[in-house]
Every structure is written in structure tokens, then in C-alpha cells.
Backbone bond lengths (Angstrom), bond angles and torsions (degrees), N, CA, C in turn:
res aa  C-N    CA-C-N  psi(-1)  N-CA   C-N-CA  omega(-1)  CA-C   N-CA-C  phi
1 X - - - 1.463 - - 1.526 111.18 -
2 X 1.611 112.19 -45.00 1.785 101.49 -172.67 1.587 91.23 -71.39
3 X 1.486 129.78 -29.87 1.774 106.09 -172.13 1.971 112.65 -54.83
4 X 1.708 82.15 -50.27 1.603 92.08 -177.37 1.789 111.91 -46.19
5 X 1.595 104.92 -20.92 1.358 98.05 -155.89 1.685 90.51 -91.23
6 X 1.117 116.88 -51.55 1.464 136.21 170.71 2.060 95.97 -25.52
7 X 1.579 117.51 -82.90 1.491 104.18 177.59 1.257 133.14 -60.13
8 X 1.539 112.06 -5.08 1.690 103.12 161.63 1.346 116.66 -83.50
9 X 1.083 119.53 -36.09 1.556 112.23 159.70 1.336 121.07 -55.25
10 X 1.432 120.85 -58.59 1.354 109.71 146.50 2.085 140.40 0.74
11 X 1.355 81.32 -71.79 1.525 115.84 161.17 1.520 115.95 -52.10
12 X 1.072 98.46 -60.66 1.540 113.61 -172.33 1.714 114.58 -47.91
13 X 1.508 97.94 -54.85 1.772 127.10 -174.08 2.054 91.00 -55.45
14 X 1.575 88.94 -56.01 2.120 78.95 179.25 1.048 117.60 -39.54
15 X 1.732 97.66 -62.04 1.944 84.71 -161.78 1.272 110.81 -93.66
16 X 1.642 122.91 13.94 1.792 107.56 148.57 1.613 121.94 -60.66
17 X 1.367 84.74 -42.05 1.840 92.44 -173.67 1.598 107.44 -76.39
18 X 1.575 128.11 -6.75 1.242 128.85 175.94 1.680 105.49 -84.94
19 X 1.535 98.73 -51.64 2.299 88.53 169.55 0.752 107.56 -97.08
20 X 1.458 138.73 44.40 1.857 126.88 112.57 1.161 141.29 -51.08
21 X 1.999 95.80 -26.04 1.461 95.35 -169.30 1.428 104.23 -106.14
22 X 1.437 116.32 119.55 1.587 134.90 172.09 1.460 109.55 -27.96
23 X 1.038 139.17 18.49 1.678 109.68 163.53 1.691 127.40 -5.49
24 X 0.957 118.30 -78.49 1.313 133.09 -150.33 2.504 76.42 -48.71
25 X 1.293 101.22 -79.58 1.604 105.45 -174.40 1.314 112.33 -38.78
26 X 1.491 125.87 -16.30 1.591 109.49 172.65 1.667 108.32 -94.82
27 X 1.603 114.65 -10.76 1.288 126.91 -177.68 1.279 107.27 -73.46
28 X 1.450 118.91 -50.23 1.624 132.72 154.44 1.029 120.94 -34.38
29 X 1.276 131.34 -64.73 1.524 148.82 -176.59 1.372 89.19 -55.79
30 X 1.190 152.25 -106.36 1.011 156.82 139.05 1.639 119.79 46.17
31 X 0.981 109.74 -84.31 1.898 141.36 157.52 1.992 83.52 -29.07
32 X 1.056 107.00 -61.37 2.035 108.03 -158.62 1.524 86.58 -60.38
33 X 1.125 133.88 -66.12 1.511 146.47 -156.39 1.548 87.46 -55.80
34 X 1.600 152.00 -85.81 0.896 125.62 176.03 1.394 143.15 -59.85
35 X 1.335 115.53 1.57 1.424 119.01 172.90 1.799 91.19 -73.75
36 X 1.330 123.23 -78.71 1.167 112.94 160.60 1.300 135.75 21.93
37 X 1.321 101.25 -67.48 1.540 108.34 -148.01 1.862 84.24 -104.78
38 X 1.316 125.38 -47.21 1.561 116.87 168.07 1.825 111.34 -28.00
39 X 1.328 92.40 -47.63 1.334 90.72 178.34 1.370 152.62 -59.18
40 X 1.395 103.48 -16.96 1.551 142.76 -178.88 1.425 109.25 -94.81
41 X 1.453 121.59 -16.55 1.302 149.47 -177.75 1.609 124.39 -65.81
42 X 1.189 137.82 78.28 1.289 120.70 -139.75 1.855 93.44 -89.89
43 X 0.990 105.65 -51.75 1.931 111.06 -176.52 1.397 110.13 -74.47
44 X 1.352 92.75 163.74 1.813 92.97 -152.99 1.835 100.84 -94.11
45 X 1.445 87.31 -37.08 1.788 78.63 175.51 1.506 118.55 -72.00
46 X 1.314 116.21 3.48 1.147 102.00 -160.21 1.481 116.69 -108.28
47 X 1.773 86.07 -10.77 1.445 115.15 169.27 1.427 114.27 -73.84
48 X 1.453 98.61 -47.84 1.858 104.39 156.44 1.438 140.57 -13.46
49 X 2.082 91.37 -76.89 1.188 90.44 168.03 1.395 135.21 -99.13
50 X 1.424 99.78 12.35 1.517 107.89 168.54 2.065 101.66 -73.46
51 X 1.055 114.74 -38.45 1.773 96.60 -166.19 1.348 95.78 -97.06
52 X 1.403 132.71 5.42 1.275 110.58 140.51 1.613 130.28 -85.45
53 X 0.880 109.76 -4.53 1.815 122.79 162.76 1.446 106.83 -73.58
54 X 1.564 121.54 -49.73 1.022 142.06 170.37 1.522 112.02 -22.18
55 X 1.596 96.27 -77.87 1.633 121.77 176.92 1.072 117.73 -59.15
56 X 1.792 129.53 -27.09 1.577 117.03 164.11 1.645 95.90 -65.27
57 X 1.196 112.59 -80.48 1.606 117.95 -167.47 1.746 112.85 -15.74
58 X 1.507 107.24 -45.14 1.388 114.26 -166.38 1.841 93.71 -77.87
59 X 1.251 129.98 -40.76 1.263 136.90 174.84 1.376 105.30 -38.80
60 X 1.627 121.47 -68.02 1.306 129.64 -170.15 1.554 108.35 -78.05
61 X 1.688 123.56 -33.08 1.334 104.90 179.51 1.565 105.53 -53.94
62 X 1.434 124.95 -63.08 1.297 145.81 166.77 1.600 110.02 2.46
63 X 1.794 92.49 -70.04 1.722 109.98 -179.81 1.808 108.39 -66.89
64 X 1.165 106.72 5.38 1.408 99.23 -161.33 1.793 92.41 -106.91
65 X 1.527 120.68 -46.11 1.280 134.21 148.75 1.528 107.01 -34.48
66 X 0.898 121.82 -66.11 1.647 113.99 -169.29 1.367 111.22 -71.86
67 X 1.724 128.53 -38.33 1.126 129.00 176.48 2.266 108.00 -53.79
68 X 1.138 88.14 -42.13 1.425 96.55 -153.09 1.704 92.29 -67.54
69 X 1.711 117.39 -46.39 1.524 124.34 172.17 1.348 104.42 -37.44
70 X 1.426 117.76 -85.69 1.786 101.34 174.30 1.444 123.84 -31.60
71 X 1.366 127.00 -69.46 1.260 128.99 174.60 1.260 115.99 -40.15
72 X 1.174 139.38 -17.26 1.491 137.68 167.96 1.415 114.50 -88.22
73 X 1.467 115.06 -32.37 1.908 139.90 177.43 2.226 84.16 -51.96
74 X 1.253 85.36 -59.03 1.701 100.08 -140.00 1.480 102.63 -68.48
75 X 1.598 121.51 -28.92 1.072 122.58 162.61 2.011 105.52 -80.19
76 X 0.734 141.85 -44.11 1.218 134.89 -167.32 1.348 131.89 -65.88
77 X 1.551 93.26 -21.61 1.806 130.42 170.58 1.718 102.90 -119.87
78 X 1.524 109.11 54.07 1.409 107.43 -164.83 2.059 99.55 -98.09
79 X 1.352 103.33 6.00 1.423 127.90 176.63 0.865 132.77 -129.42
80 X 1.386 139.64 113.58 1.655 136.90 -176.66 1.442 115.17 -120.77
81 X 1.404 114.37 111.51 1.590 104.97 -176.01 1.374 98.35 -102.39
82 X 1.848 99.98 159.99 1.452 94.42 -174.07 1.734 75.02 -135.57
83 X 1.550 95.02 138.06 1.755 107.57 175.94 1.144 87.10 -125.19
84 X 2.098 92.92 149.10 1.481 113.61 172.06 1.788 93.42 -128.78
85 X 1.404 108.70 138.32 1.402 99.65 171.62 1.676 124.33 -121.71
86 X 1.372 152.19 155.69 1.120 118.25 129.97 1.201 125.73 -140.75
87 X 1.456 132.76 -156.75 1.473 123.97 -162.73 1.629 96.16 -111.94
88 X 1.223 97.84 -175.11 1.573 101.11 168.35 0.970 125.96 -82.93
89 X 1.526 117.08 166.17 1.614 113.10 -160.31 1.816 105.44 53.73
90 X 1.211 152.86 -31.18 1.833 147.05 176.52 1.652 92.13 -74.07
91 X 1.397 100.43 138.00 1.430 107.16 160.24 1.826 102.72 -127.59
92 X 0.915 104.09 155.28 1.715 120.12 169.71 1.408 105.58 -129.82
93 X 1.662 89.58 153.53 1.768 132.62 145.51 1.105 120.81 -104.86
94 X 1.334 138.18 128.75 1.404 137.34 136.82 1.787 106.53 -146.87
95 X 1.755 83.61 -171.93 1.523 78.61 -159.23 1.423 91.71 -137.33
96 X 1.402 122.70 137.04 1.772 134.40 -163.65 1.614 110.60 -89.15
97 X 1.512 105.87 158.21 1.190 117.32 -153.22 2.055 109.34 -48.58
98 X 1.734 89.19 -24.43 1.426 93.16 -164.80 1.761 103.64 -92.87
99 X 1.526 108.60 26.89 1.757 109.43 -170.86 1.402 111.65 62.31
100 X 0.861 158.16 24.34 1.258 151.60 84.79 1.247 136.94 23.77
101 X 1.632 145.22 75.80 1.143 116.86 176.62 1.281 126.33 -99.43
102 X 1.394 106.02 159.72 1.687 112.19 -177.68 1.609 103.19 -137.12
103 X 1.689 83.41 151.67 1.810 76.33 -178.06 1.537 95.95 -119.21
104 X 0.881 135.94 139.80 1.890 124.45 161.92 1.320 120.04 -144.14
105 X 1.512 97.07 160.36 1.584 142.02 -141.70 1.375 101.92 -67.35
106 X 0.989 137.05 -177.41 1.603 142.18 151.63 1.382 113.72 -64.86
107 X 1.426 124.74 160.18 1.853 118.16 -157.07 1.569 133.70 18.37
108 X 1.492 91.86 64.97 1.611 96.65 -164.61 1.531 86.19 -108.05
109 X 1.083 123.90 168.42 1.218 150.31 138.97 1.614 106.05 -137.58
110 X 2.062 96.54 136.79 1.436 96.82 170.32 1.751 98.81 -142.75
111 X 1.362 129.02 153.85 0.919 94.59 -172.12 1.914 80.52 -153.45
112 X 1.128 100.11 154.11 1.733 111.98 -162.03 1.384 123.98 -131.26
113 X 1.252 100.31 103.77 1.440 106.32 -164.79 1.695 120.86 -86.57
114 X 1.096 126.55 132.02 1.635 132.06 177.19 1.245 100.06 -109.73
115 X 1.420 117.52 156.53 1.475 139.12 -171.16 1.474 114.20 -157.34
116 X 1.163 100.28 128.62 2.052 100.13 -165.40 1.778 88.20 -84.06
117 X 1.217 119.72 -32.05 1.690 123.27 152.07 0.963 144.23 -56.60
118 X 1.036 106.58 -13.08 1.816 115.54 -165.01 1.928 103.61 -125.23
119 X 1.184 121.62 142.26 1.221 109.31 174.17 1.597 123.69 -103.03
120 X 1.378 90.71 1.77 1.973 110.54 -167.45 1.406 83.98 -92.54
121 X 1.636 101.95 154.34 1.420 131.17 162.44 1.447 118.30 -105.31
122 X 1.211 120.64 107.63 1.629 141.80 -151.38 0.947 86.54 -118.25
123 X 1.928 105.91 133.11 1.025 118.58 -161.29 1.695 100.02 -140.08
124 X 1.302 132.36 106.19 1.404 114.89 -176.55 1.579 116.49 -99.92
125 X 0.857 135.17 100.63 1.754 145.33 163.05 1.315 136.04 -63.95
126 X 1.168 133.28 118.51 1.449 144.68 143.15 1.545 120.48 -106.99
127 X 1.238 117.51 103.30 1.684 100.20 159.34 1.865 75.88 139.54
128 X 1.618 114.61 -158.58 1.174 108.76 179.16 2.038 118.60 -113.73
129 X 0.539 70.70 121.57 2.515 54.18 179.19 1.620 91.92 -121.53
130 X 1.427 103.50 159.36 1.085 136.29 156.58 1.807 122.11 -96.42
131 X 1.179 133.19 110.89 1.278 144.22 -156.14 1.778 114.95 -112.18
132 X 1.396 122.54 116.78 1.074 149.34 167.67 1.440 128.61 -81.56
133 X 1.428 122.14 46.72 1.586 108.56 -148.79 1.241 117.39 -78.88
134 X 0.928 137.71 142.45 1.625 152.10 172.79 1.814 98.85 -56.87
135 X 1.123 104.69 136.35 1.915 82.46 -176.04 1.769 83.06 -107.97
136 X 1.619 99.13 161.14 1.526 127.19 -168.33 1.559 105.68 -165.72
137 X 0.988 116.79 86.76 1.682 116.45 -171.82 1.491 105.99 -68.62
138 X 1.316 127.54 -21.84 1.589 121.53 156.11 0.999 118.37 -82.61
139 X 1.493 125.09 7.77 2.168 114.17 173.86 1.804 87.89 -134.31
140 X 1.269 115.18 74.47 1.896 94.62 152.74 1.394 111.09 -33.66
141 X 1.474 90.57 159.15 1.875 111.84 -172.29 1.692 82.27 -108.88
142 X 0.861 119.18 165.89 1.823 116.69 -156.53 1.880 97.94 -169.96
143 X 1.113 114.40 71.47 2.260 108.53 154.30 1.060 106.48 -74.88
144 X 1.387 109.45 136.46 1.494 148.54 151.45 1.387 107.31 -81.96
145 X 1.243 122.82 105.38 1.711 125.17 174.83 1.606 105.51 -116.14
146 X 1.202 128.42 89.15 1.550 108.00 164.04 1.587 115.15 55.39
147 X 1.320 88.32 35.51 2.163 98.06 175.13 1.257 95.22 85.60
148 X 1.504 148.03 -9.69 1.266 148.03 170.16 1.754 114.44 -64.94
149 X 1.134 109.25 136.22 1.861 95.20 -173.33 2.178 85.74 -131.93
150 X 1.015 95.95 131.49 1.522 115.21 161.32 1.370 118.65 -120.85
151 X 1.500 93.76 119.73 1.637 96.07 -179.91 1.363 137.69 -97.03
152 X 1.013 156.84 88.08 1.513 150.98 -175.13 1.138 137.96 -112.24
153 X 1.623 118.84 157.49 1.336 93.87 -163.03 2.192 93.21 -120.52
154 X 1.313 88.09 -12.38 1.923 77.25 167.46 1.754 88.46 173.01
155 X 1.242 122.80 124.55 1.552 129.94 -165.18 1.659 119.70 167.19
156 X 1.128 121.46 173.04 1.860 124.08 -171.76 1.407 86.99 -131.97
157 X 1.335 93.88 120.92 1.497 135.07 156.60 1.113 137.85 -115.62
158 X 1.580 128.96 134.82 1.512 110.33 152.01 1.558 116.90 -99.46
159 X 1.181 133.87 158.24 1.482 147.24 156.28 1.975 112.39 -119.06
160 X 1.637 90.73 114.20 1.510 91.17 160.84 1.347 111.72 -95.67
161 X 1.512 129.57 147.02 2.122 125.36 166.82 0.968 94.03 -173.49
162 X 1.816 111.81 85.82 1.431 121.44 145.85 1.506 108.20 -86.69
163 X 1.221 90.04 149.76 1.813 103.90 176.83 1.543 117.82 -48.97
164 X 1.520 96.36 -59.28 1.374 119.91 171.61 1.839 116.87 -38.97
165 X 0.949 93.82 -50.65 1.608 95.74 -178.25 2.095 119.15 -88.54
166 X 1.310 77.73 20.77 2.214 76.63 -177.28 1.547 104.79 27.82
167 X 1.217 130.01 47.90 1.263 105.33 165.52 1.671 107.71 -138.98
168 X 1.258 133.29 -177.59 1.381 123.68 163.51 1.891 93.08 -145.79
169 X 1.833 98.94 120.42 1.573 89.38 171.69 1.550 96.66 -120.49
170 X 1.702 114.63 143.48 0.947 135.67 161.50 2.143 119.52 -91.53
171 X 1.131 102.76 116.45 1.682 106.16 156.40 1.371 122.36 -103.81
172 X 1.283 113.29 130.61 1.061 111.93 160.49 1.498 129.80 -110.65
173 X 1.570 104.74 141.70 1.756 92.18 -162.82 1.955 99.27 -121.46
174 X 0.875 98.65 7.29 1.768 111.09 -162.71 1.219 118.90 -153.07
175 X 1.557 120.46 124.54 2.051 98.61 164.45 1.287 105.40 86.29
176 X 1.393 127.41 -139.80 1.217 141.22 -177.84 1.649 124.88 -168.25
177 X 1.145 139.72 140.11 1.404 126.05 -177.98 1.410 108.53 -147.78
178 X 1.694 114.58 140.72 1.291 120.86 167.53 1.753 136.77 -81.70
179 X 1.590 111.26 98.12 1.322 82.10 173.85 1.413 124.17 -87.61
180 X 1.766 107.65 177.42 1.343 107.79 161.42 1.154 102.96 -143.85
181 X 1.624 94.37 140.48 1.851 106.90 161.61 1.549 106.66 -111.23
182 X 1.884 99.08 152.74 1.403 87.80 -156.44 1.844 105.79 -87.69
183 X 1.229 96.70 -0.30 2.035 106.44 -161.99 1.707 93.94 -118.35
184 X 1.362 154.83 -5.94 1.130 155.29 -101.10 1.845 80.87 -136.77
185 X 1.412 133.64 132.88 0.696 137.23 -167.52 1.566 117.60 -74.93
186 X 1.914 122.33 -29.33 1.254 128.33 146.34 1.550 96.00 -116.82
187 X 1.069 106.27 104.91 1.458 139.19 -168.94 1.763 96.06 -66.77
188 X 1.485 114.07 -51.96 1.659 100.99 -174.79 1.762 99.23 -95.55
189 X 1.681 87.18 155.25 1.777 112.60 -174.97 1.468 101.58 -138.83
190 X 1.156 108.44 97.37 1.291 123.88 167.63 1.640 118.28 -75.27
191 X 1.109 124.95 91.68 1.695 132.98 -163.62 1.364 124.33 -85.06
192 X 1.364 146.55 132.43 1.432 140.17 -169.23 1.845 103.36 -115.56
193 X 1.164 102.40 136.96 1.553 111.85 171.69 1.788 109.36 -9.23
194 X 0.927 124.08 125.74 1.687 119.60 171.26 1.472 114.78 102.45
195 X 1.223 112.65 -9.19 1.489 126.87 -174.52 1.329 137.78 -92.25
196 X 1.204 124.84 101.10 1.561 118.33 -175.13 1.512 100.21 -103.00
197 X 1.873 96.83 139.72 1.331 109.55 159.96 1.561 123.35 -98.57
198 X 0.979 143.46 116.00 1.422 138.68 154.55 1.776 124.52 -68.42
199 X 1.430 112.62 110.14 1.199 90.06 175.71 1.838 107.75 -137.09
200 X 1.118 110.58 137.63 1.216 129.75 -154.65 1.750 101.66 -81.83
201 X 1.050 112.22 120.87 1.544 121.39 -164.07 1.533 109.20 -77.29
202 X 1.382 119.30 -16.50 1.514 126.63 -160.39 1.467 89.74 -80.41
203 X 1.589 103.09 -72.06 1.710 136.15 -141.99 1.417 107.77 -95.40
204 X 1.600 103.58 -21.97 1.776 114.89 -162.89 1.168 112.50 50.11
205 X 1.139 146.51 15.27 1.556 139.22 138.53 1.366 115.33 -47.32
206 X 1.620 97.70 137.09 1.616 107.14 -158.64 1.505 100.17 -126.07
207 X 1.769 125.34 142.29 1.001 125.03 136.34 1.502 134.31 -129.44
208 X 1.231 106.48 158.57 1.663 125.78 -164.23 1.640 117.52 -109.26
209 X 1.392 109.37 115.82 1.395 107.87 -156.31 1.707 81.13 -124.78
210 X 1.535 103.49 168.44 1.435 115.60 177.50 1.423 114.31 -142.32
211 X 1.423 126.30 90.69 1.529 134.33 -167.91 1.471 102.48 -64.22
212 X 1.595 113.71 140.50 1.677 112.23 137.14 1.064 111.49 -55.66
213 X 1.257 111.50 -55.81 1.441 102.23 -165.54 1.648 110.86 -114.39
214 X 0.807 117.32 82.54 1.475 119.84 153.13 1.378 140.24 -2.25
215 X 1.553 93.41 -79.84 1.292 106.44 -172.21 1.761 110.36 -63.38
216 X 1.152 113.54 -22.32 1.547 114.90 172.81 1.853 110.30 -41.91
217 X 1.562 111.05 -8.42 1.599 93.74 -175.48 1.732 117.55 -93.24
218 X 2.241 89.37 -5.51 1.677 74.80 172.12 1.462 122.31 -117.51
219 X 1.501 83.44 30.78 1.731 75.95 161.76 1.957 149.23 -47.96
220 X 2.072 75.20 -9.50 1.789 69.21 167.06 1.239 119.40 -95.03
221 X 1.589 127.48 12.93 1.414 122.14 165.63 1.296 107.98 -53.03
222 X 1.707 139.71 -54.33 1.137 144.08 -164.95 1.368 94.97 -76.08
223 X 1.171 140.03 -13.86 1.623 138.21 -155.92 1.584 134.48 62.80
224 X 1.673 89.60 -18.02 1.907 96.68 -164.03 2.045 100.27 -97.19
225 X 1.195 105.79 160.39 1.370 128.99 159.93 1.788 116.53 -98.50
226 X 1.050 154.24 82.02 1.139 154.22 172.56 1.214 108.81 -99.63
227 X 1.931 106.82 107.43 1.158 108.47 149.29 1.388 147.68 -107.55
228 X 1.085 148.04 128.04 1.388 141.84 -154.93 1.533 119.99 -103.75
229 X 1.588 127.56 61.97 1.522 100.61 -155.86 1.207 118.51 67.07
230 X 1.517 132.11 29.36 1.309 125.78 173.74 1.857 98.90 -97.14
231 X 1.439 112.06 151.47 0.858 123.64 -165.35 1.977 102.36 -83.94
232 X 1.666 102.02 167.73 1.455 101.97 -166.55 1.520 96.17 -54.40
233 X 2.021 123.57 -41.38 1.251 116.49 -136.04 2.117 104.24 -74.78
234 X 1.852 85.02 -36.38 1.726 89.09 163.53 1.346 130.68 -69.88
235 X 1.076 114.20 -13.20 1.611 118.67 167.18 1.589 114.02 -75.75
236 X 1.498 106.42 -36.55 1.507 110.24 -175.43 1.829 103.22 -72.72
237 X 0.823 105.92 -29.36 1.308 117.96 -135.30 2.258 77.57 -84.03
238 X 1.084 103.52 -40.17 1.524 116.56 179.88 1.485 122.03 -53.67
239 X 1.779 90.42 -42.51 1.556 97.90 -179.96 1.532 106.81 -79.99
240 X 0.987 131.87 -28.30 1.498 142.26 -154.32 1.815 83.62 -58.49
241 X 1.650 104.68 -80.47 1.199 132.64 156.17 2.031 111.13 15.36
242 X 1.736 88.75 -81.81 1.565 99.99 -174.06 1.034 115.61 -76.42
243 X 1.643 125.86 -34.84 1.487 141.15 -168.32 1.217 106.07 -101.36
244 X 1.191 164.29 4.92 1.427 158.78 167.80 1.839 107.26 57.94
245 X 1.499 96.56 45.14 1.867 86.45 -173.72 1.976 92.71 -118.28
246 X 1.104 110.04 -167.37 1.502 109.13 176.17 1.582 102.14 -142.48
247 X 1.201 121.01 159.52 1.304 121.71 -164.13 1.942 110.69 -133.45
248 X 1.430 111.15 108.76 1.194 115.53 -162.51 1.679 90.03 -106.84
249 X 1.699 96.66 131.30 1.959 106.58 -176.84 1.852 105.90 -100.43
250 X 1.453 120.86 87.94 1.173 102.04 165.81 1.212 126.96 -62.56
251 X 1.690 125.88 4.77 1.000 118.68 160.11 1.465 108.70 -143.08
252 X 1.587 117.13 133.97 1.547 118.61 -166.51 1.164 111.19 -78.57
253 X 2.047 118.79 1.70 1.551 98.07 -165.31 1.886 102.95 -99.42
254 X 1.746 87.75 -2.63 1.322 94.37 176.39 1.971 116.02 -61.03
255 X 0.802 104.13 -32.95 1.610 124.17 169.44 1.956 108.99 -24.27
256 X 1.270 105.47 -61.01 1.435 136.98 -159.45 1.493 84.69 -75.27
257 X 1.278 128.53 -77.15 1.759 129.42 -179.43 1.469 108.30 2.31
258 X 1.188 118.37 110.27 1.812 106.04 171.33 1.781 110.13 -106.65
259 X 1.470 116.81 174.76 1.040 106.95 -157.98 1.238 80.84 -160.33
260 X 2.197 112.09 149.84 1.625 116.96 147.08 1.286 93.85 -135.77
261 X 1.481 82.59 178.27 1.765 86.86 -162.06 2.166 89.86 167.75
262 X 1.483 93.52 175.45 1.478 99.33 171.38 1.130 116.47 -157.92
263 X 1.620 122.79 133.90 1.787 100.72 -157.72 1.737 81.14 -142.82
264 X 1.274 114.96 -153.14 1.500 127.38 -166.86 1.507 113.37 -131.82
265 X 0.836 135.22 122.60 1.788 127.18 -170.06 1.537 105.86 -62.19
266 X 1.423 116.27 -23.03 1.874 106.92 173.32 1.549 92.47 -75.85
267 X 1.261 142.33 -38.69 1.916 120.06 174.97 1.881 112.18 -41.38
268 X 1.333 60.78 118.72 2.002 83.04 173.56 1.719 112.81 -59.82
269 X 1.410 120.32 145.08 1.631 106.74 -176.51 1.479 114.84 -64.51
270 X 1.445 107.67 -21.34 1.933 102.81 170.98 1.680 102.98 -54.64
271 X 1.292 122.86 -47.77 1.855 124.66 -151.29 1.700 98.73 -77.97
272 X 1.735 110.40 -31.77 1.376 94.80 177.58 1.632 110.66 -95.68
273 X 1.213 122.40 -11.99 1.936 105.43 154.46 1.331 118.19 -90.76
274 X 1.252 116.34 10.86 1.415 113.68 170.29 2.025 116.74 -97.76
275 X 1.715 86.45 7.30 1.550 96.05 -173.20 1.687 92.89 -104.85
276 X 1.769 104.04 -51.51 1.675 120.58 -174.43 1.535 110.68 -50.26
277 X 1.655 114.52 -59.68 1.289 119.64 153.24 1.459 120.96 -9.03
278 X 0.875 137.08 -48.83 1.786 138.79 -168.11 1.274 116.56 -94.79
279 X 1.683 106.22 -19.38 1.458 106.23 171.00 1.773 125.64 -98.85
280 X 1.667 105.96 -15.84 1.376 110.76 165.76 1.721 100.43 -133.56
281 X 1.234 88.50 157.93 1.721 111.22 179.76 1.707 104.77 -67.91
282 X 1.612 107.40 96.67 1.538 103.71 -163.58 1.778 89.66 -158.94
283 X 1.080 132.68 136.23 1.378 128.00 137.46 1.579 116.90 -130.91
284 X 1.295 119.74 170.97 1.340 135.41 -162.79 1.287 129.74 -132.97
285 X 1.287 126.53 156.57 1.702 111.90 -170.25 1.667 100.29 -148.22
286 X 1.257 123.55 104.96 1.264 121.99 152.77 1.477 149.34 -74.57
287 X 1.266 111.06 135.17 1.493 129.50 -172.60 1.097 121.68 -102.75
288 X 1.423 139.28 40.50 1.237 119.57 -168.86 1.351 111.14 97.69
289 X 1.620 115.61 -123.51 1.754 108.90 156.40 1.566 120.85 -86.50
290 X 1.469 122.92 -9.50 1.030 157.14 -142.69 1.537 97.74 -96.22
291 X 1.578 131.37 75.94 1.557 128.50 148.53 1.344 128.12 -93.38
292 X 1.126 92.30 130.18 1.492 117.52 -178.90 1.690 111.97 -87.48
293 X 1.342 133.50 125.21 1.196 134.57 168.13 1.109 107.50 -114.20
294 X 1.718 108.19 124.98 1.799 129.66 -168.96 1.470 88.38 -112.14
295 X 1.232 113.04 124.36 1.503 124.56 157.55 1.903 100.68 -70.42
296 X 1.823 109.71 134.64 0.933 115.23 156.87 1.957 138.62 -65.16
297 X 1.207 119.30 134.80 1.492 90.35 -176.30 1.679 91.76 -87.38
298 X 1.577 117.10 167.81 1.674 129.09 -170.34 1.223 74.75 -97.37
């Protein structure tokens, strides 16, 4: 439905810019110029076939007016962006003009550019989405992250690039995709299924991690955290994942600790150990990305 809706607007933009252009007054104008000249005309046939010469000429100037009106429409609207937005805590689905789906995060903006010039699909990002691409080996799928460029040509991805966090991380769960950083000393990262890149927006220092489990990073499509008896190290190991923090165990037996509970993927990792905290003998100390878990003594 949004594609269908996407080419009637499309549609729409033509034939505004097609009855803009005055016909009927250049048809007029036109009409005077041979009345004119009939007039100067002394023989009758000759007047004849002069305003039928007339009437092609005026035919094609006409078509030449209307040709050129579009052609000015089509270059002038030679770009169509399509923005999707949402707030925090809102998540979306939809799916882009080129079938494409994307799913995104809370404070996303994404916004998708078409070009009757261009054959790439430009993609500009803030916030996080998950990406479905339609593959088209003549239109790369193309994100813009914060000077970050990911390239693809049909594959499932995620991209995180909040402002807030200077960073841009790519997963890949499908296919294959190219990044680039533009300051990064081997600037391209060619990524395989399971792979997240981190790359640091300040410094462009990059790192490359390789999940078992993967799919643990989109758990905020569903929004929820459910844990069942999962142990501290799989719980940590979850947030690391969604939150970009790292988790240092001053004590390894803390690891084993299991826990349930149910929280929301927008809870920050302070709000969900500040809940876990009360149920095992544990406190914590943050650094930056840098938490520390202190086993309590009883």
C-alpha cells in the first residue's frame, strides 16, 4: 500500500507540472502569427497551403511546449525522498518504495532517497533499523550513518547511529555487506553473517566482534527482555549486545547467579541491575561503558 501510495504521488507531481503549462495561450499566440501572415497573402491557394503548414507547425510547436513542461516537471522533481520517523519508546514497520523492508527502533529517523539519475538506493539513518533488502544488482542498497556508508546489494542487517553514542554498529545476519569509514586506516570491512562492526565516529577506530548468537541484537523489535532463569553471564552478555557497554566480573561465581524477571529493551542497563541487584547479593560500578560487577559479601 505505501509503494502504491508512493507512485500516485508520483503521478500526481506529473500531471500538476503538465496543467501548468498554458497550452491553450501558446495555441492563441500562434493562431495571431498566422492570421497575420494569411493576410499578407494575396492568392487563395496559397493562403491554403500556407495555414495548413501553419497548423502542423502550431501542432508541433504546441507538442514541443508540452514536451518541454514535463521535461522541466521531471527534472525539477528529479528526487523523491521518502521519510519514516519515530519517537522514543514507538517502533515501526514499513516497507520502501523498492520492497524493501525495514523495521525501526525508537528515535529513528530514516529517510530514502530515489533518483530518476541515480541507480543506487540512498539511505540516510539516525537511530537504529533492522533492514530487509530486496536484492537488485543494478541499484545497491546504500546507508548513510554519521559519514558511515554500508553497502549492499540484497541481505538482513542491523545498523545502530545514535548521535549520542559516537558510534555506528553494523550486524550482519544474512548475505554480506560493505562498510566504509571515511578516516579508518583500511577504510573497507567486508562482514560475514554473525558479525558486528563497531566503529567509533570521533577517532574511527574500529572493532569486530563475532556473535553465537546474533539474533540476540534484535530483540528490540519485540520491545521486551524476558528472562527465565537465565544466568547473570547470559543476561550480561544481552545487554552488551543492545547497549554498547562491556561487562567486567570481579567475581566469576557471579556468572552462574540466574535470574527472571521482565523488563523493556528502552530500560537502560543501570534500571535493569538496579532491579537484579535486590534479588542477588551483587553491586556494580560504572565507567563510562565500563561495568564492573562486585559480588556482595553476606
Amino acid at each position: 500500500m505505501l509503494e502504491q501510495l508512493y507512485y500516485t504521488l508520483f503521478v500526481g507531481d506529473r500531471i500538476e507540472v503538465m496543467n501548468a503549462v498554458d497550452t491553450e495561450a501558446s495555441l492563441a499566440k500562434i493562431k495571431s502569427i498566422i492570421e497575420e501572415k494569411k493576410q499578407r497573402v494575396e492568392r487563395k491557394h496559397l493562403s491554403m497551403r500556407w495555414s495548413r503548414y501553419a497548423s502542423l507547425a502550431a501542432a508541433f510547436l504546441v507538442g514541443l511546449v508540452f514536451a518541454g513542461g514535463v521535461g522541466l516537471g521531471v527534472i525539477s522533481h528529479k528526487k523523491t525522498d521518502y521519510t519514516i520517523l519515530t519517537t522514543g519508546g514507538q517502533r515501526a514497520q514499513t516497507v520502501l518504495p523498492d520492497g524493501s523492508k525495514v523495521w525501526l527502533n525508537g528515535s529513528t529517523k530514516l529517510v530514502y532517497h530515489s533518483s530518476f539519475w541515480n541507480s543506487k538506493r540512498q539511505i540516510d539513518l539516525s537511530g537504529e533499523a533492522y533492514f530487509e533488502v530486496t536484492p537488485d544488482k543494478y541499484a545497491p542498497f546504500i546507508v548513510n550513518s554519521n559519514h558511515i556508508k554500508t553497502s549492499v546489494l540484497g541481505t538482513k542487517f542491523n545498523i545502530r547511529s545514535r548521535e549520542e553514542d559516537n558510534k555506528v554498529i553494523a550486524t550482519l545476519f544474512e548475505g554480506s555487506v560493505q562498510v566504509e569509514s571515511p578516516q579508518a586506516t583500511n577504510n573497507n570491512y567486508l562482514l560475514t553473517p554473525g558479525q558486528t562492526l563497531t566503529i567509533d565516529t570521533k577517532t574511527y577506530q574500529t572493532e569486530l566482534v563475532e556473535y553465537a548468537e546474533p539474533a540476540e541484537v534484535l530483540l528490540w523489535i519485540n520491545g521486551k527482555l524476558i528472562f527465565k532463569q537465565h544466568s547473570m553471564l547470559e543476561i550480561t552478555n544481552i545487554i552488551e549486545k543492545l547497549c554498547d557497554v562491556k561487562f567486567i566480573y570481579e567475581d566469576e561465581t557471579l556468572k552462574t547467579e540466574r535470574f527472571t524477571g521482565e523488563f523493556s529493551t528502552d530500560n537502560l542497563p543501570d534500571e535493569i541491575l538496579n532491579v537484579l541487584m535486590h534479588t542477588k547479593h551483587f553491586n556494580y560500578k560504572r565507567e563510562g561503558r565500563i561495568i564492573r560487577l562486585i559480588k556482595k559479601s553476606i
